[in-house]
DOTI-348836 format. One line per field, with one value per residue (C-alpha): x, y, z. Coordinates in steps of 0.25 Angstrom, whole numbers. Layout:
N
u = X ...
v = Y ...
w = Z ...
// end
This chain:
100
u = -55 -40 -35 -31 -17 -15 -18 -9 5 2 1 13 20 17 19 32 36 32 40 52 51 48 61 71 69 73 67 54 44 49 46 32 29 33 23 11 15 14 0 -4 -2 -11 -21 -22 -21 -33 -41 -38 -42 -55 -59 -61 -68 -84 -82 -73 -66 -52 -55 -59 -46 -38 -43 -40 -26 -26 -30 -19 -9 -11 -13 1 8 4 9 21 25 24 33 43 42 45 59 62 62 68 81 80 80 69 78 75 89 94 82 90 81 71 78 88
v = -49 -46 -33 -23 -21 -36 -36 -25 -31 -43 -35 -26 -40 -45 -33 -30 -45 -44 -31 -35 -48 -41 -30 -41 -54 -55 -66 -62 -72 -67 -55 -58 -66 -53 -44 -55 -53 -37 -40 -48 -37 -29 -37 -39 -25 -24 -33 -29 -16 -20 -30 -16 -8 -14 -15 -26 -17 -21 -35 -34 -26 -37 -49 -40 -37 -54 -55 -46 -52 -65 -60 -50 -65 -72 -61 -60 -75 -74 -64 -72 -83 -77 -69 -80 -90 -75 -74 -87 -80 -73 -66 -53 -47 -57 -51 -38 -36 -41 -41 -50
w = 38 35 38 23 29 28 12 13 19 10 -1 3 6 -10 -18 -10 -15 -29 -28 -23 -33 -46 -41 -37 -46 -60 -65 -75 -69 -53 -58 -63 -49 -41 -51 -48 -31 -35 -42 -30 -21 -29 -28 -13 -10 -21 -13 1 -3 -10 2 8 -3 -7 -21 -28 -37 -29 -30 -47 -49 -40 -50 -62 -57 -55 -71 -76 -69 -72 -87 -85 -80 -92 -101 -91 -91 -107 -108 -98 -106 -121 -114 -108 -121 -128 -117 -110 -96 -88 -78 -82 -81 -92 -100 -106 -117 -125 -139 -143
// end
């Protein structure tokens, strides 16, 4: 059985990435990648705490957090996609405001 502070450095290790992504990078779809790493942090952390608990409620919340994130992606990309046919970049610093 693998240790919880194992789950726990990898975690630390994703959430810090997606962090440090979603901080640094101005391009809107970098941006998205580090929020999903951020999400996927969550939800190792919600099952390595579960695997330790006798009911499955961590592991339930962990596949509805998965379900909205993959719903908050596809509205996400959407949005990219009409700014980007709107100002013809999707670096977010070219994106000043969104009138015209």
């Amino acid at each position: 059985m693998i240790p919880l502070s194992h789950f726990l450095i990898v975690s630390a290790a994703l959430f810090s990435i997606g962090l440090a992504v979603m901080v640094t990078k101005r391009n809107a779809i970098v941006v998205l990648i580090g929020l999903e790493l951020v999400l996927n942090a969550v939800n190792i952390n919600l099952v390595a705490f579960s695997q330790y608990d006798n009911r499955l409620s961590g592991q339930l919340f962990g596949l509805f957090v998965l379900v909205v994130a993959a719903a908050e992606s596809a509205v996400a990309l959407a949005i990219i996609l009409k700014v980007y046919r709107h100002f013809g970049t999707i670096h977010l610093d070219k994106v000043s405001s969104m009138k015209k």
